[in-house]
N, C-alpha and C positions, 0 to 999 in steps of 0.2 A: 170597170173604168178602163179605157184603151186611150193610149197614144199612137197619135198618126207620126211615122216617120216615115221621108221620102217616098208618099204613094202608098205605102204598104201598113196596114192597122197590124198593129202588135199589141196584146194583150199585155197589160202593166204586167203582172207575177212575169210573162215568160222575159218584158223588158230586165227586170229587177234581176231573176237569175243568169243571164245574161250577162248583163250587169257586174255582176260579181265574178263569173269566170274572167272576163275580163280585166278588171280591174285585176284580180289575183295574178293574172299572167305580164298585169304591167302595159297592156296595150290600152290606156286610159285615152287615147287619142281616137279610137279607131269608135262607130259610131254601127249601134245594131240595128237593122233594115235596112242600112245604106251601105256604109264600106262594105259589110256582112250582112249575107240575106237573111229572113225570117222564112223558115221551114216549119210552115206551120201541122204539119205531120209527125216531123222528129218530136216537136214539141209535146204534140199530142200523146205521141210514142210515151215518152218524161213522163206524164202525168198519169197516166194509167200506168206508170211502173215498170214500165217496156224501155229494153236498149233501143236507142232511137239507130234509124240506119239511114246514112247518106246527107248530114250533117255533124258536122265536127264539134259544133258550137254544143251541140246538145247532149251530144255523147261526153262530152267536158265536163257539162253539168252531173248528166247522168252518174259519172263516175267518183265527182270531186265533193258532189254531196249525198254520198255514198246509198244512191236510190233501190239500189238491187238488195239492201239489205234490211231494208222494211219490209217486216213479215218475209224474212229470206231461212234457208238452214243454221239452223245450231249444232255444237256439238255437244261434249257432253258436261261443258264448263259455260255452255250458252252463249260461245263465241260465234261469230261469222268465220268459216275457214276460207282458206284459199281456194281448199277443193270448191268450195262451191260458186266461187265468182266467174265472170266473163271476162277478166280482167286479167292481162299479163302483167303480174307486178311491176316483170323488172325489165318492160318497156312502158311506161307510161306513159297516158293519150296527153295529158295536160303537157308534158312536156315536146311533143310531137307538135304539139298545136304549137306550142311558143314555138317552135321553128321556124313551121311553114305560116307563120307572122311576121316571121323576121324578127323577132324580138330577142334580145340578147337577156340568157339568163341571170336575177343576181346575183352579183360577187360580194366577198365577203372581206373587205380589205383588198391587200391584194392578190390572196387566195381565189382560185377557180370554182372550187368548192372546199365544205364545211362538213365534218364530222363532228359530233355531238357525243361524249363519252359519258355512259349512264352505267349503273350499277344498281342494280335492287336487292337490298338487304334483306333478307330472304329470312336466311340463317346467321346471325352475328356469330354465336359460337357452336362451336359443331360438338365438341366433346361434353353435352352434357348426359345426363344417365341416360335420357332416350334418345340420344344421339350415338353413341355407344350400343346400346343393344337394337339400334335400327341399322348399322356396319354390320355388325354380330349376324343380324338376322339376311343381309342382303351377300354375306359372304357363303352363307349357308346354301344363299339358292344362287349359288355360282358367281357372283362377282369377286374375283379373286385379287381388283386391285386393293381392294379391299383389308388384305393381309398385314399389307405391310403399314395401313393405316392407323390399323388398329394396337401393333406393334408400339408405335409411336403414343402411344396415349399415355405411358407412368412418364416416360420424359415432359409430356407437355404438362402434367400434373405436376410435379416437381418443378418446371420453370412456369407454370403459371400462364402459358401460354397455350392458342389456339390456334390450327392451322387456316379457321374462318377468320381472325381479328387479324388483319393485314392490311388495313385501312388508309394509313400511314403510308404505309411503304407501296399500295399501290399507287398513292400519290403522287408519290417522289417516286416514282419511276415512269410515269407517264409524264412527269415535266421534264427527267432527263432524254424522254423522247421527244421534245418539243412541244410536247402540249399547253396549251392558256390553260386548262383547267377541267374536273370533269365534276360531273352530278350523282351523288349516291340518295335514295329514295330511301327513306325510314320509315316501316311500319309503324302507328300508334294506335292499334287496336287488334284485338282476336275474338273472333266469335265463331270460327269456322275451322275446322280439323284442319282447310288447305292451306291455313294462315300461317300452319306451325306446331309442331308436337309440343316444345316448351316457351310457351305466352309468358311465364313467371320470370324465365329465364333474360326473356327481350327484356319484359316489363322494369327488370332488375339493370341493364347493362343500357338501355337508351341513352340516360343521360351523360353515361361515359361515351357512350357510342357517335351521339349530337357533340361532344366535346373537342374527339378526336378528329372528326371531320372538319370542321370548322378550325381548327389549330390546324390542319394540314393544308387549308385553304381552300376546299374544297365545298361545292354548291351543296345543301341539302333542301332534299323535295319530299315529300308525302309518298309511299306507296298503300294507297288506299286499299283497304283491307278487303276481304273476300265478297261481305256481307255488304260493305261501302257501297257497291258497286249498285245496287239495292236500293241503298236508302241512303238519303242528303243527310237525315239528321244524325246518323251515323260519321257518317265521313265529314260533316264540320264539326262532330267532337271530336275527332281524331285529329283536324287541323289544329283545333286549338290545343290541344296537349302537346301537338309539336311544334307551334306558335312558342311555346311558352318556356320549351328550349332552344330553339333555335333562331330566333324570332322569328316576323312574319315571312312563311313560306309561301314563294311564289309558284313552285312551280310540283306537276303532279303527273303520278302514272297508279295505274289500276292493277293489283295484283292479278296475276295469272292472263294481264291482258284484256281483260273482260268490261271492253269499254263496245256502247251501241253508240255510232253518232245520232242516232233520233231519238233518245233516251237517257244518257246518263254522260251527254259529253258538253252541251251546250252549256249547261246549269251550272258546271265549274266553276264559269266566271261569277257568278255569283255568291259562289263562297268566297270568295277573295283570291282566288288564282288566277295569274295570268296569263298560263299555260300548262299545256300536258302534253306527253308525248308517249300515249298508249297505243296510239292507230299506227300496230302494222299486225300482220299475221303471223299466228302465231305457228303456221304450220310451213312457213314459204317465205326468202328474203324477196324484197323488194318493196312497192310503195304501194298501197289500202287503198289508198285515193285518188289515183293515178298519176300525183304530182310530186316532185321532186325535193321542194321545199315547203319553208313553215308556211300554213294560211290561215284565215280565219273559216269557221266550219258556218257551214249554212244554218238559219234556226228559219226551221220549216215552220212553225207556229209566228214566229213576227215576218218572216218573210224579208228575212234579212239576214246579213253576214253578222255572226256573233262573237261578243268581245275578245274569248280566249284566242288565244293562238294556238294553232295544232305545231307541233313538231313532229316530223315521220319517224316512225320507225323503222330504218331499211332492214337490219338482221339482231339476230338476236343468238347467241351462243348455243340457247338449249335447242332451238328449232334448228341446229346443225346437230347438235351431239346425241341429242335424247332419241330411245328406239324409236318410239311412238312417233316422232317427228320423221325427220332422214338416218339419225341413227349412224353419222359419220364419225373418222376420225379426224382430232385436226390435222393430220397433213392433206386429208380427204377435202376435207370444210377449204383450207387456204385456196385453192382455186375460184371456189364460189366468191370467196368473199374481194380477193383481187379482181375479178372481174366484174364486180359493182362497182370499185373503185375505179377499175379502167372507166368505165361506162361516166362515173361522177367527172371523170377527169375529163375526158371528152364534150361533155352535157351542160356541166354543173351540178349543184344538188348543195342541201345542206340538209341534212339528215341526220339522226341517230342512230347508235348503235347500243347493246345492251347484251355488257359483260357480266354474271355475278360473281361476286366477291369469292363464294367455296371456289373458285375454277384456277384464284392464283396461289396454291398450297405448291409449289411446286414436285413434293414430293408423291403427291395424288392426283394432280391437273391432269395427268397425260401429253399434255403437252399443250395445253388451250391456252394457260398462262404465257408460253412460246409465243403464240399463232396470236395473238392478242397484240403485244408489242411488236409484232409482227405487221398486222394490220398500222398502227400507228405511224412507224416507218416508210411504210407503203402510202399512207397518206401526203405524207410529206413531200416522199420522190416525186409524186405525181402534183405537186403545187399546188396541196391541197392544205387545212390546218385540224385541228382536233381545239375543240373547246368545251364550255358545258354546254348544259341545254338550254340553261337562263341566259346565257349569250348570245346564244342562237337563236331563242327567242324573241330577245329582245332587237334583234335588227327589224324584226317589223311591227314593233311596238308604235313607232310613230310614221310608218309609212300611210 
């Protein structure tokens, strides 16, 4: 089936994704074979999988329904890396195009842009027996901040506390930085070593853990467990067990990252989420999709924009700190991450960022916890806000 617009036959599918880049960038006015040519090669380019060249429209598509990564490399977690895209994250084409359309990016109140504060609950408590003899064991093979960690452990026994459970207080400290609010993600399942040495341990401190969040005021999301990633009927039991502490949760991220858009990203919405915010990489700050803000993700099988809302992920703590990643320190990291912010400040964006909760110990952070509030303040100078991600999502719930 084709439609004739202005002389030139255009194929419905390539009308439809069109269509939707479109619509996502906000230029609902502008009309495709007329304002904007049809390149019926770029297009071609698209559909055999190919970066299309010397069309913008297509390269949009190309990028925003993330084409290069069907049947693309994996690593060894079955991610898409950065290394392997064509894609400069932290110039992206979708927001290149809203320029040269003239289209004004948008705002968020009367913020420029929007930072989205997330935390993935990894580890609620760190000092348990295998949390102890895995310091023990990684002090042995040379991390020696290690020492004084360990040190600390009859005190926390004796008061009962843990330098992970700081829940609370990273709360209240990210409001006294001006924050609306942020999002911590709670595991509700283990079926895989990378989920966790002590599952008993979660299994036991959830309901305290759902309790304390929510009395600090803070959004809780789903971190979809390893094996989730997998299988649906997996990860809607795990919604509902954390349904049934927290009520119905809206919002979702994929442990370790391990989200495919043409596999296991669409289908969310049909668990009952209304968003996720696991697309960024996990080896490189910047944007997966080449677009700055939330959108709705392509579903290649109805051939249409589907219900969830993506929220980006522009950086991520461990893909600063960890060897395997950059392997920086935070005074190293703070440049990178101001200069996303310059760029947000400039651009716009509404994006997430994703701090984990062990990083604000202050006595073991190194200094992440620092650089952390750091970034928040830097938000602000730059007339930007910090909020959760269910806010941030929900500004294009009814667009």
């Amino acid at each position: 089936m084709v439609r004739r617009l202005a002389a030139v036959t255009v194929p419905e599918r390539v009308e439809r994704r069109a269509r939707w880049v479109l619509d996502t960038l906000g230029a609902t006015d502008l009309r495709f074979g007329d304002d904007l040519p049809y390149a019926a090669e770029a297009w071609g380019s698209v559909e055999r999988g190919e970066r299309p060249e010397g069309d913008e429209l297509a390269d949009a598509f190309f990028h925003l329904a993330r084409v290069e990564e069907r049947g693309g490399v994996r690593d060894e977690r079955d991610r898409f890396p950065a290394s392997a895209s064509c894609l400069d994250p932290l110039d992206p084409p979708l927001e290149r195009l809203r320029r040269e359309l003239g289209l004004e990016p948008p705002r968020y109140g009367d913020a420029r842009f929007a930072v989205a504060l997330t935390h993935d609950v990894d580890v609620p408590w760190r000092w348990t027996r295998i949390g102890i003899r895995g310091a023990a064991a990684r002090l042995r093979h040379g991390a020696l901040h290690e020492t004084g960690a360990l040190a600390r452990v009859p005190l926390h026994k004796l008061r009962r506390t843990d330098p992970n459970w700081r829940f609370a207080e990273i709360a209240a400290e990210e409001r006294a930085h001006g924050a609306r609010g942020s999002t911590f993600y709670v595991m509700a399942g283990h079926g895989h070593r990378a989920d966790g040495a002590a599952p008993e341990s979660y299994e036991r401190l959830r309901p305290k853990l759902v309790e304390t969040l929510l009395e600090s005021g803070s959004e809780v999301g789903l971190h979809g467990s390893y094996l989730a990633a997998e299988d649906f009927g997996r990860l809607a039991a795990e919604k509902e067990k954390l349904d049934a502490l927290a009520g119905p949760v809206e919002g979702h991220r994929y442990h370790y990252l391990r989200v495919d858009p043409h596999r296991n990203l669409v289908p969310l919405g049909g668990l009952g989420f209304r968003y996720d915010t696991t697309l960024g990489f996990p080896d490189a700050l910047g944007f997966r999709a080449g677009i700055a803000h939330p959108f709705h993700p392509w579903d290649f099988e109805q051939e249409e924009p589907a219900q969830i809302v993506e929220v980006p992920l522009a950086a991520m703590d461990a893909t600063l700190a960890e060897k395997r990643y950059a392997g920086l320190s935070a005074a190293q990291a703070k440049p990178q991450l101001m200069a996303l912010l310059d760029w947000a400040a400039e651009h716009g964006g509404g994006f997430s960022i994703l701090w984990h909760p062990e990083r604000f110990d202050a006595q073991s952070a190194r200094g992440w916890d620092r650089l952390y509030f750091e970034v928040l303040d830097a938000v602000r100078e730059r007339g930007g806000i910090c909020l959760s991600a269910g806010e941030l999502a929900a500004s294009l719930y009814d667009r």
